[in-house]
Structures are given as C-alpha cells and as structure tokens.
C-alpha positions as CSV (number, residue, x, y, z in Angstrom):
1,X,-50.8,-83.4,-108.7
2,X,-51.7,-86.5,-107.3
3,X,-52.2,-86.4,-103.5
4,X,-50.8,-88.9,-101.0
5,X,-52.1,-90.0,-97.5
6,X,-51.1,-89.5,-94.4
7,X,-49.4,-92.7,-93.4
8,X,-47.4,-94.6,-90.9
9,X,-45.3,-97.4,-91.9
10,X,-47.0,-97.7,-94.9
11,X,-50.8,-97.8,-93.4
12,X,-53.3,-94.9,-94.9
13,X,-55.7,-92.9,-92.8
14,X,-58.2,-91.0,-94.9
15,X,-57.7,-87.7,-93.5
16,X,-54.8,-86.2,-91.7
17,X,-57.4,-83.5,-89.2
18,X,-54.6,-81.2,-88.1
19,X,-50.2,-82.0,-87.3
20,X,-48.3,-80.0,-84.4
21,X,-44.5,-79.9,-84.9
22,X,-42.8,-79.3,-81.5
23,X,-39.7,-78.1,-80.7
24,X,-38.1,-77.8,-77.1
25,X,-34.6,-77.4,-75.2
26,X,-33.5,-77.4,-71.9
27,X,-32.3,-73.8,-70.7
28,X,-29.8,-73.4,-67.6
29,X,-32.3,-71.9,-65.4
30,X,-29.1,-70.4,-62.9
31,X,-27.4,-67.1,-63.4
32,X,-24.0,-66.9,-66.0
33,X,-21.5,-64.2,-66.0
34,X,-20.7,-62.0,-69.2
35,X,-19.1,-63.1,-71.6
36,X,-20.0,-67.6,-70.8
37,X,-20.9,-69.4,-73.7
38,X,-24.7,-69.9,-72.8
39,X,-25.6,-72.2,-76.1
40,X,-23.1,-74.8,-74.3
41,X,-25.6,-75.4,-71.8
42,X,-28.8,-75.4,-73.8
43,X,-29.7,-79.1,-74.3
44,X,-31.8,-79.3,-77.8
45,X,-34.7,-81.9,-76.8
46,X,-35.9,-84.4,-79.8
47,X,-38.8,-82.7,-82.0
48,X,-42.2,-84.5,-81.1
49,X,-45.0,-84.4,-83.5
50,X,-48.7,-84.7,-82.5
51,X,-51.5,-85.8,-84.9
52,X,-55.1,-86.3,-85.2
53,X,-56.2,-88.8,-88.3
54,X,-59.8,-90.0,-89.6
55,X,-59.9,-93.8,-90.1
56,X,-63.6,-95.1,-91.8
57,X,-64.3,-98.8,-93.5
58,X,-65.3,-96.5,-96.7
59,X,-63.2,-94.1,-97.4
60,X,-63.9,-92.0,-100.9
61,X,-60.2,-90.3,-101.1
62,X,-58.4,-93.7,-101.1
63,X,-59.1,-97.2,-103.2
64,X,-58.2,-99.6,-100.4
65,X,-61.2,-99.7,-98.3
66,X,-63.5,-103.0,-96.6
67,X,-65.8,-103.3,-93.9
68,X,-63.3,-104.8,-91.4
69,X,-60.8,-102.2,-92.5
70,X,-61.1,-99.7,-88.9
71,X,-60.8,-102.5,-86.6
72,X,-57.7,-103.9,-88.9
73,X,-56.0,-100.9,-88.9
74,X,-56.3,-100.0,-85.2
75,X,-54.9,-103.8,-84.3
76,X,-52.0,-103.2,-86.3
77,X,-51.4,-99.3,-84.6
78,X,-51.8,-101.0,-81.2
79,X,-49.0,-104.0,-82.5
80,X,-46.4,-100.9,-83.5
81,X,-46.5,-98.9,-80.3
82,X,-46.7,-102.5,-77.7
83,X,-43.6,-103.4,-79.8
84,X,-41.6,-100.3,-79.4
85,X,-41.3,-100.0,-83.2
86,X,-39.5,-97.2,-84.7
87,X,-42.0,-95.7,-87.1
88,X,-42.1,-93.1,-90.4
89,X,-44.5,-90.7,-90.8
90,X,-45.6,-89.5,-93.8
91,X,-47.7,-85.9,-94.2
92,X,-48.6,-84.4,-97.5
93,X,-45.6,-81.5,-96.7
94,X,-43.5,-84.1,-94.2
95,X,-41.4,-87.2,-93.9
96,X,-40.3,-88.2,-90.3
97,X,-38.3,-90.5,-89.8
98,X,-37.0,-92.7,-86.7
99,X,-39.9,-91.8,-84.8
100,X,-41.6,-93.3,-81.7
101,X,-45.1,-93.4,-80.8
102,X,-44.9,-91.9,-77.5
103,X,-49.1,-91.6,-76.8
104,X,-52.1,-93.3,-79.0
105,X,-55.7,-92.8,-78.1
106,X,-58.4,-93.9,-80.3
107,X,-61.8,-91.9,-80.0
108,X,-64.8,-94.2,-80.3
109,X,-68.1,-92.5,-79.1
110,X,-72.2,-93.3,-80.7
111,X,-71.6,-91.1,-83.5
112,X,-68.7,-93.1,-84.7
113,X,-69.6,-96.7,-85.1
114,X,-67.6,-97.3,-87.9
115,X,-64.9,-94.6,-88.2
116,X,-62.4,-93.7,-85.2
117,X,-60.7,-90.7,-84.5
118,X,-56.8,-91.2,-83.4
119,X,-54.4,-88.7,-81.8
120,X,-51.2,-89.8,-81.5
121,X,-48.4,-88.1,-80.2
122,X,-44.4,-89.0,-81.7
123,X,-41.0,-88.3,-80.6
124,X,-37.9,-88.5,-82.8
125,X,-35.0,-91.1,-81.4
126,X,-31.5,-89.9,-82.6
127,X,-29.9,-92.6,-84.3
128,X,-26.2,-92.8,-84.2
129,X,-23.8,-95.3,-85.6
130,X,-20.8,-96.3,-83.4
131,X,-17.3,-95.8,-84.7
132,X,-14.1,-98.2,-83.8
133,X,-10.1,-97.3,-84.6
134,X,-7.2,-99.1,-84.5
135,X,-4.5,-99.0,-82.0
136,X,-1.2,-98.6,-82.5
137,X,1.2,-101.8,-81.4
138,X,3.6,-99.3,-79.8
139,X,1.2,-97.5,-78.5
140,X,1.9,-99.4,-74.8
141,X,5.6,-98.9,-75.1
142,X,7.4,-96.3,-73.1
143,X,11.0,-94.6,-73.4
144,X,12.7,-93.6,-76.6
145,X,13.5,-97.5,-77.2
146,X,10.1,-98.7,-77.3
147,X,10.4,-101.1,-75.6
148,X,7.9,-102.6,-73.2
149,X,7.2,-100.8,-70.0
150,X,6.7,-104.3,-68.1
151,X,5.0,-104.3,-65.0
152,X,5.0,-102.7,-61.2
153,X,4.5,-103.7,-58.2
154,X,2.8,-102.0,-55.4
155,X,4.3,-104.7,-52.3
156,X,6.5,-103.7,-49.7
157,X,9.9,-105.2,-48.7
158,X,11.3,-108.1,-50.1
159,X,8.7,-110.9,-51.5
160,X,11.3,-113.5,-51.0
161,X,10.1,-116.5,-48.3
162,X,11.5,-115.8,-44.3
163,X,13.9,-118.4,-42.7
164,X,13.6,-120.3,-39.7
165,X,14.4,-117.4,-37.5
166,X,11.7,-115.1,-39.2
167,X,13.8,-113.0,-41.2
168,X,14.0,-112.5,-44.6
169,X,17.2,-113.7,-46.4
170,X,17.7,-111.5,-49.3
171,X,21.5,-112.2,-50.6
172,X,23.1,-109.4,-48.5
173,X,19.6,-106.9,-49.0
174,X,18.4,-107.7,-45.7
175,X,20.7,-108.3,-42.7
176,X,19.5,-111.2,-40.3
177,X,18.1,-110.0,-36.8
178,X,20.7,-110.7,-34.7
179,X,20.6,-113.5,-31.8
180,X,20.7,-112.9,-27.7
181,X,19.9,-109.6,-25.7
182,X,20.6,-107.0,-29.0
183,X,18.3,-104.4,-28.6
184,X,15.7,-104.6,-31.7
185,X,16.1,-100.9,-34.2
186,X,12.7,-99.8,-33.0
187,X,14.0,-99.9,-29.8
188,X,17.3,-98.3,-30.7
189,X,15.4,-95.2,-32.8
190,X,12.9,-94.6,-29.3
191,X,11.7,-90.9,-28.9
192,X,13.3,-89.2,-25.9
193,X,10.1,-88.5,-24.5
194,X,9.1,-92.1,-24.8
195,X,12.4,-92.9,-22.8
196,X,11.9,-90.0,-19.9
197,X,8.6,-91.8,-19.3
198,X,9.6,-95.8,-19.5
C-alpha cells in the first residue's frame, strides 16, 4: 500500500512527528435542579488539531525535493495563515477539512540548517449555507376578507388645520371654543379641593 504525506493544501512535509485531536465543550458551571435538560446548555467547541512536521531540501520518502525547497515551503505556510485561508489537512488515517491555522511556529536551531521543525496548531470553522423562503402575498392581509390591513396612526385629536380663532374645525367633530367670558372645560371640570383653595 502506497503511503501518502502529510499535507496541507496540497504541500508535502516529509514526516508527520506526532497529531493531537482535541475535543472541548463548554459545561454550565452553576447548579440545575432534577430533572433539567443539562445537554441544552453544553456548548460543543470546534475540534482543534495540533501537529508537529519534518520539512528537509532532501527528503528520501518523497520525489519532489531541491535545495531551496525548506525556505519555499515555509514562505508559502507563512502566505496561508497571514491570509486567513481555510485549509485541508491531510494525515495518513485523517482528512480535515475547513480548518484554520490558529498557531505556526517554525523551529530553526544549529542543528537544523537545512530542515525545520513546524508545530502548528488548527481549529475547524463550521461552515453553514444560508437558506431563503418565499413569502406569501396574503401573508400581510388581515380579517377573513383579506384584504389589506392599511395603516394606523399613533396622533392625537383631529390632524385637520385650526381656524383663525385657534380651534379646530372638524365638520361638527369638534365644537368651536365659544367667544366672551364662557368659562373654558378645564375650568368647568376643577377639583373641589382646587376650588376650596382659589
């Protein structure tokens, strides 16, 4: 059985030095009484996988190899995560997918001068697609006639313009304030205790 590479997006690492799978969910830390659905309250965090690789310029288990292949490799790592790229990992027993490089450190040390050592951490970003329906043409009508509910209005008293005395004339609605000494209707509807002390 032939045996594939670790890779991301399509670029080989000659050896895949160990892969953490991680799963994690948020738990209501707070007391619940018997019988409350619990799993309601347990937010499921995305999985995050954590990787070491081995990158040389001459690797034996692969054919593509050159002497400018590390520093190649490590620019175009370095373009994937600064451009927020959504990546695909691919293990000898795993394929994720939709993933995000969340960390990338590249060990380079005297023993290394042409191979680097790179632990990256990635974290899964759920993908979903967005749905649309259609709505109904009576679906603003009220009654049992369908027909249109119209419009309301939240004013007060009559929006018809005041004549020259002030007062509204409204086609026998309003009555026109009458002229001289008339007492005013606030002043007729006066509290008695108002009146004991005026």
């Amino acid at each position: 059985m032939h045996r594939q590479p670790c890779t991301i997006n399509g670029i080989e690492f000659d050896a895949l030095l160990n892969e953490n799978k991680n799963y994690t969910s948020e738990v209501p830390a707070y007391a619940v009484e018997t019988g409350y659905e619990v799993s309601d309250n347990i937010s499921i965090k995305p999985k995050t996988v954590d990787i070491t690789v081995y990158l040389t310029n001459t690797p034996v288990t692969w054919i593509h190899h050159g002497t400018g292949r590390v520093e190649s490799i490590v620019s175009e790592l370095e373009n994937l995560y600064f451009s927020r790229t959504l990546v695909t990992l691919t293990t000898r027993t795993n394929v994720y997918k939709n993933m995000s490089i969340r960390t990338f450190s590249i060990i380079k040390d005297e023993t290394n001068y042409t191979s680097r050592e790179i632990k990256m951490s990635l974290q899964e970003v759920t993908v979903v697609s967005s749905q649309s329906t259609s709505i109904p043409g009576d679906y603003g009508r009220g009654g049992d006639t369908g027909a249109n509910a119209g419009t309301a209005s939240t004013g007060k008293g009559s929006t018809k313009p005041a004549n020259e005395n002030g007062n509204s004339n409204s086609n026998g609605n309003m009555s026109e304030r009458p002229s001289g000494n008339a007492e005013s209707t606030s002043e007729k509807k006066s509290s008695i205790l108002y009146n004991l002390f005026h």
